[in-house]
C-alpha positions as CSV (number, residue, x, y, z in Angstrom):
1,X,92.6,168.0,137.4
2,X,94.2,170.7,135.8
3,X,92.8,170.7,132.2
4,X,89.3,171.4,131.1
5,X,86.8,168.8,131.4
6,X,84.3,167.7,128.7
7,X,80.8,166.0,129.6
8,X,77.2,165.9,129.5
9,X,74.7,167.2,132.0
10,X,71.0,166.8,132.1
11,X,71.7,166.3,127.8
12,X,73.3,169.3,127.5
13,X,77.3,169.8,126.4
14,X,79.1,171.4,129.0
15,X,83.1,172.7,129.5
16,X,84.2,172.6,132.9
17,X,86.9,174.9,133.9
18,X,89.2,173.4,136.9
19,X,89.9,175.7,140.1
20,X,93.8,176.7,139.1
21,X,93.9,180.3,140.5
22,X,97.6,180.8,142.5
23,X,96.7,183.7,144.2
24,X,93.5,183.3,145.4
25,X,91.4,180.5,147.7
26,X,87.6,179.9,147.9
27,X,85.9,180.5,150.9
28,X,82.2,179.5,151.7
29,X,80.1,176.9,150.8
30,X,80.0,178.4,146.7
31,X,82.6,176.1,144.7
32,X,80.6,176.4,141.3
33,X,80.1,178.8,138.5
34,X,77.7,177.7,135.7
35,X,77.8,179.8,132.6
36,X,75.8,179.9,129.4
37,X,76.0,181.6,126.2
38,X,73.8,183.5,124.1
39,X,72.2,183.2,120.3
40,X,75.2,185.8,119.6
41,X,78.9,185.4,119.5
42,X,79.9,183.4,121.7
43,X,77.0,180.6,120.9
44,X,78.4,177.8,122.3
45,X,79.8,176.4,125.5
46,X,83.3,176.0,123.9
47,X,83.3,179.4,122.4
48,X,82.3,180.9,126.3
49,X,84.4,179.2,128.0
50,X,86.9,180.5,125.9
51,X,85.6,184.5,125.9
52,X,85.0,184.7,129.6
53,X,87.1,182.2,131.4
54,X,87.6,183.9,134.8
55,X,91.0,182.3,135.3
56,X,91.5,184.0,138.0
57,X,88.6,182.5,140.1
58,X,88.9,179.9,142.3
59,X,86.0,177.6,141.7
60,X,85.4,175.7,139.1
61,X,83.4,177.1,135.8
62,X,81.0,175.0,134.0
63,X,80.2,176.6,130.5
64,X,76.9,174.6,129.1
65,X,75.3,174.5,125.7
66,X,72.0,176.0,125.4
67,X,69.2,173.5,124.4
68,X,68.2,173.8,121.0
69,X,65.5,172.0,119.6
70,X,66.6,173.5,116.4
71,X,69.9,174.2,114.9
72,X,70.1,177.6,116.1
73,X,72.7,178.4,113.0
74,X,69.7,178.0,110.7
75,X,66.8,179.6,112.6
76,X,68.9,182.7,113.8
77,X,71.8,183.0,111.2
78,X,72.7,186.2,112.3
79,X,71.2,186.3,116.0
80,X,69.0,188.0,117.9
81,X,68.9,191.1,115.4
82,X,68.0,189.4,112.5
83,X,64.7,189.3,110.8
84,X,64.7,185.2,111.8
85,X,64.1,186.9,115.4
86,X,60.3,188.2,113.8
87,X,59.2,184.8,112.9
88,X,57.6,182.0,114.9
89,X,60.5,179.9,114.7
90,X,63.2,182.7,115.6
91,X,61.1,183.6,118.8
92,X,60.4,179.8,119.5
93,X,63.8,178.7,119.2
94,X,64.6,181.4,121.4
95,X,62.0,181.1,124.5
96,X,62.0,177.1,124.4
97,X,65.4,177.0,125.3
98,X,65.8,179.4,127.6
99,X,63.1,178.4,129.5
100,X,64.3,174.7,129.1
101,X,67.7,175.8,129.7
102,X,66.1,177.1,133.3
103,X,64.3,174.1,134.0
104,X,66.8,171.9,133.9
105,X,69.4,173.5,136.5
106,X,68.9,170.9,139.7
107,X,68.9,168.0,136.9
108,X,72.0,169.4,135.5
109,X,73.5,170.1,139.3
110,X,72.9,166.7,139.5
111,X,74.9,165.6,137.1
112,X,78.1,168.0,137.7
113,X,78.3,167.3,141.6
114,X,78.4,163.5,140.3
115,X,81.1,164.1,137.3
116,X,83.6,167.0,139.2
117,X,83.2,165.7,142.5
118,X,81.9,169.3,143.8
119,X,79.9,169.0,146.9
120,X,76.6,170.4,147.0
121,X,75.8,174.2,148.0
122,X,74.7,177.3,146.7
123,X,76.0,177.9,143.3
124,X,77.0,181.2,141.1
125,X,75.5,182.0,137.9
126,X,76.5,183.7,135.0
127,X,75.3,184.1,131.6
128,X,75.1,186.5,127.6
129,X,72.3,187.7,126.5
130,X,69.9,184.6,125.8
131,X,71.9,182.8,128.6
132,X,71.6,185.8,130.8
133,X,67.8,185.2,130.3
134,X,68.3,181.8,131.5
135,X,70.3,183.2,134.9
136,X,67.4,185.7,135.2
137,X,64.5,182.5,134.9
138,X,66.5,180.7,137.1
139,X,66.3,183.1,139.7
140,X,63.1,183.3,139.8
141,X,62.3,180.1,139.7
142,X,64.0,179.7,143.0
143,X,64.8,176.2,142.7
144,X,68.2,175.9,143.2
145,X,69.9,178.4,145.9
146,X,72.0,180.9,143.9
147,X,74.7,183.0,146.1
148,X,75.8,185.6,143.3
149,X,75.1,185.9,139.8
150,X,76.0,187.9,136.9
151,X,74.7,188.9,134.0
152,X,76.3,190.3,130.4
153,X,73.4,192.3,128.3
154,X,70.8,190.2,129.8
155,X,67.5,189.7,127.1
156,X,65.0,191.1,129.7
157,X,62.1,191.1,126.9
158,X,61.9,189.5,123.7
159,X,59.4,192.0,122.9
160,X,60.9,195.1,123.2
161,X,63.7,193.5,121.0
162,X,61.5,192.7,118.7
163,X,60.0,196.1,118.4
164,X,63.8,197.1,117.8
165,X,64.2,194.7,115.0
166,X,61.2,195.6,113.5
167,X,62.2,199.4,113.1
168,X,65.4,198.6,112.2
169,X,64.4,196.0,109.7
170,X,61.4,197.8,108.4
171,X,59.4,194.5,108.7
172,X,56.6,193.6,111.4
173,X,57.5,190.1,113.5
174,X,54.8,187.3,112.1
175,X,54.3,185.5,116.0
176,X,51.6,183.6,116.3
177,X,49.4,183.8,119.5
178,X,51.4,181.0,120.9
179,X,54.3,183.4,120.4
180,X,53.0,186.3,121.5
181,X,52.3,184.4,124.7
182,X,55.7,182.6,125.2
183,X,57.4,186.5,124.9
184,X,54.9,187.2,127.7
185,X,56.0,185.1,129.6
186,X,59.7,185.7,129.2
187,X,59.3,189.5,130.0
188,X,61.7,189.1,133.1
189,X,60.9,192.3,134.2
190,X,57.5,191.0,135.4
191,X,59.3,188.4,137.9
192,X,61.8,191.3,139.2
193,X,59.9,190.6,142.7
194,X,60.6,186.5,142.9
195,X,64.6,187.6,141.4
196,X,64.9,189.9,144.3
197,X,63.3,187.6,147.0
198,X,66.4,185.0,145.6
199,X,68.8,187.2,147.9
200,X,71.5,186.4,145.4
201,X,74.3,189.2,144.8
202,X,73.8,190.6,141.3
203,X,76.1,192.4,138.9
204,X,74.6,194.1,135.4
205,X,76.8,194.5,132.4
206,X,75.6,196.2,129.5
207,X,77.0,197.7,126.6
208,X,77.2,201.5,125.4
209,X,76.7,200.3,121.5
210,X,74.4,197.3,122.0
211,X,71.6,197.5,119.6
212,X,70.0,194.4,121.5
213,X,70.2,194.9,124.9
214,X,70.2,198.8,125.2
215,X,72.2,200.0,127.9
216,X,69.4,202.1,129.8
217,X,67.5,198.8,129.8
218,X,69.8,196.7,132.0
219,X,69.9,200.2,134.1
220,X,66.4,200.2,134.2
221,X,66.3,196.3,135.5
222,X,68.9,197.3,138.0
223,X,66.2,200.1,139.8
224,X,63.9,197.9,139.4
225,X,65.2,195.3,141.2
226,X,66.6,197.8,143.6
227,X,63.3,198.7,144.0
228,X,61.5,195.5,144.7
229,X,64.2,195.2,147.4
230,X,67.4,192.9,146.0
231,X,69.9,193.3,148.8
232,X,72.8,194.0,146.3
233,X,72.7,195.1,142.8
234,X,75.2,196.9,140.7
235,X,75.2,197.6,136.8
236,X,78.0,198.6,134.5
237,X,78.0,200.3,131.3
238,X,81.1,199.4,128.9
239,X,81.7,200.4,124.9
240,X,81.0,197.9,123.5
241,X,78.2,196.4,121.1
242,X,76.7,193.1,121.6
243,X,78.8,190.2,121.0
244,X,81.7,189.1,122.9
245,X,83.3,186.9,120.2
246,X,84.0,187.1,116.7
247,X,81.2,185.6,114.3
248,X,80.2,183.1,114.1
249,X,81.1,182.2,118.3
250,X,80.8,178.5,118.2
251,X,84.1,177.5,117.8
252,X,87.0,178.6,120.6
253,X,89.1,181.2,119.5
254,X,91.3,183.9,120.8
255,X,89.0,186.5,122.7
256,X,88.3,189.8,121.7
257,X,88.8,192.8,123.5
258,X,85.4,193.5,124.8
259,X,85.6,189.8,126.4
260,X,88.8,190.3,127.6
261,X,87.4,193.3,129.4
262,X,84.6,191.9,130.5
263,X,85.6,188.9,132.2
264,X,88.1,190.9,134.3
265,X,85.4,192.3,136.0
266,X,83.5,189.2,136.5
267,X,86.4,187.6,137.4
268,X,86.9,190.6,140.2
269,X,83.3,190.2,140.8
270,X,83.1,186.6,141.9
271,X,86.7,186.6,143.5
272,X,85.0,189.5,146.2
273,X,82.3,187.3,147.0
274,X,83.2,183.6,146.4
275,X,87.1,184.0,147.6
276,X,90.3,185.6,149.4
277,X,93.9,185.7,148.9
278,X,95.7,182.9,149.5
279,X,98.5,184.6,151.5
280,X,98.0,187.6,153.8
281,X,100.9,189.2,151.6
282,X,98.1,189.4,149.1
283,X,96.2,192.3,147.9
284,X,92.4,192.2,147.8
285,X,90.6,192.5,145.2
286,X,88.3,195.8,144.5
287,X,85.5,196.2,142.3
288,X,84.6,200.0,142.0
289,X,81.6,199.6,139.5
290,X,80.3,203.2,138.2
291,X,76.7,203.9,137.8
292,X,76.1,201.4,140.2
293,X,73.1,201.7,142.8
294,X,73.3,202.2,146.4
295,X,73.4,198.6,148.1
């Protein structure tokens, strides 16, 4: 199949990006890169699949919706640095599907090995802020085996965003308790142990002008999974703000330059673990990340 292919997994939209790299051939068990987007540009799987591609990867990439109880368009209207983040329904919206999002994985599996004919294995995960949450959840949870992952200005804690919003905004968040709790629980940084026991590869992007995800906090998850003893874990600082598609980010459109940037180095990423050139006349591929920490 040499197209993209359009389906639903586990009740969630996906876009499923055929193997169609010339250069390149995957080796190992890893034949599947699941993607989600954020509650920024790009918000949809369309929209992702579009920004970040990774052409030049030799699996197949499966871009999926985030599950929204909620239009997220009318909760969020701006994202996750609006004042709709400071309310019960902003956070809601936000920590119900990403945790969802995360639960569902083996379901969705499921479903993909049936539809694209992909045997089982490990898997590779990628994901944007809110869906970066959802790779990050995932890990922890431990309940599908993840080879490599990576993750674009991942939302490590709704909190400290808020906190941001709120000084930006010059308006204090109105969460209830039930709120307050669900954040608690989505502070990733408190399952860095579990995400480092997953043995998966893990690459860090963050962004120099990001008002969301601050660059020295995606440094500071990288130590700290260093730290708790993640066998490999590199981070990389670009400029570039948050979003990696113009607004709104649902609908597919020409990528912008901070995609087009970003998924060549994912797309170097995952070629250095998950493949190798398909001739021996073929030049490997070499991902010199700066700022990165010791493996």
């Amino acid at each position: 199949m040499m197209w993209p292919v359009r389906g639903t997994a586990a009740g969630l939209a996906y876009v499923a990006l055929p193997p169609t790299a010339v250069d390149a051939r995957a080796t190992g068990p890893t034949r599947l890169i699941l993607c989600w987007p954020g509650f920024d540009a790009p918000r949809t799987a369309a929209s992702m699949a579009t920004a970040l591609p990774m052409t030049g990867v030799p699996t197949w990439r499966v871009f999926l919706d985030l599950p929204h109880q909620d239009d997220p368009a009318a909760v969020l209207p701006t994202g996750l640095d609006s004042q709709g983040f400071l309310t019960d329904a902003g956070l809601t919206a936000f920590g119900t599907s990403v945790e969802e999002a995360a639960t569902r994985l083996p379901a969705v599996l499921d479903d993909l090995h049936r539809d694209l004919g992909v045997p089982a294995g490990p898997v590779a995960l990628a994901g944007f802020s809110a869906g970066a949450a959802v790779v990050l959840l995932a890990l922890a949870h431990q309940n599908v085996q993840v080879s490599t992952a990576a993750l674009v200005a991942p939302v490590v804690s709704p909190t400290r965003l808020a906190r941001a919003v709120e000084k930006r905004a010059g308006r204090e968040r109105t969460w209830s308790p039930a709120a307050d709790e669900l954040a608690e629980r989505l502070d990733l940084s408190a399952h860095a142990g579990r995400i480092a026991e997953s043995d998966a590869a893990l690459l860090l992007i963050g962004g120099a002008r990001d008002r969301i995800v601050p660059p020295a906090e995606v440094t500071a998850l990288r130590d700290l999974l260093a730290r708790c003893g993640a066998p490999a874990v590199e981070a990389a600082t670009f400029r570039m703000g948050h979003a990696l598609a113009a607004a709104p980010g649902t609908e597919a459109r020409a990528p912008i330059t901070e995609a087009v940037r970003v998924d060549g180095v994912l797309t170097d990423w995952f070629r250095e673990r998950l493949a190798e050139p398909a001739s021996a006349s073929a030049l490997p591929v070499s991902l010199h990340l700066t700022g990165s920490a010791p493996a």
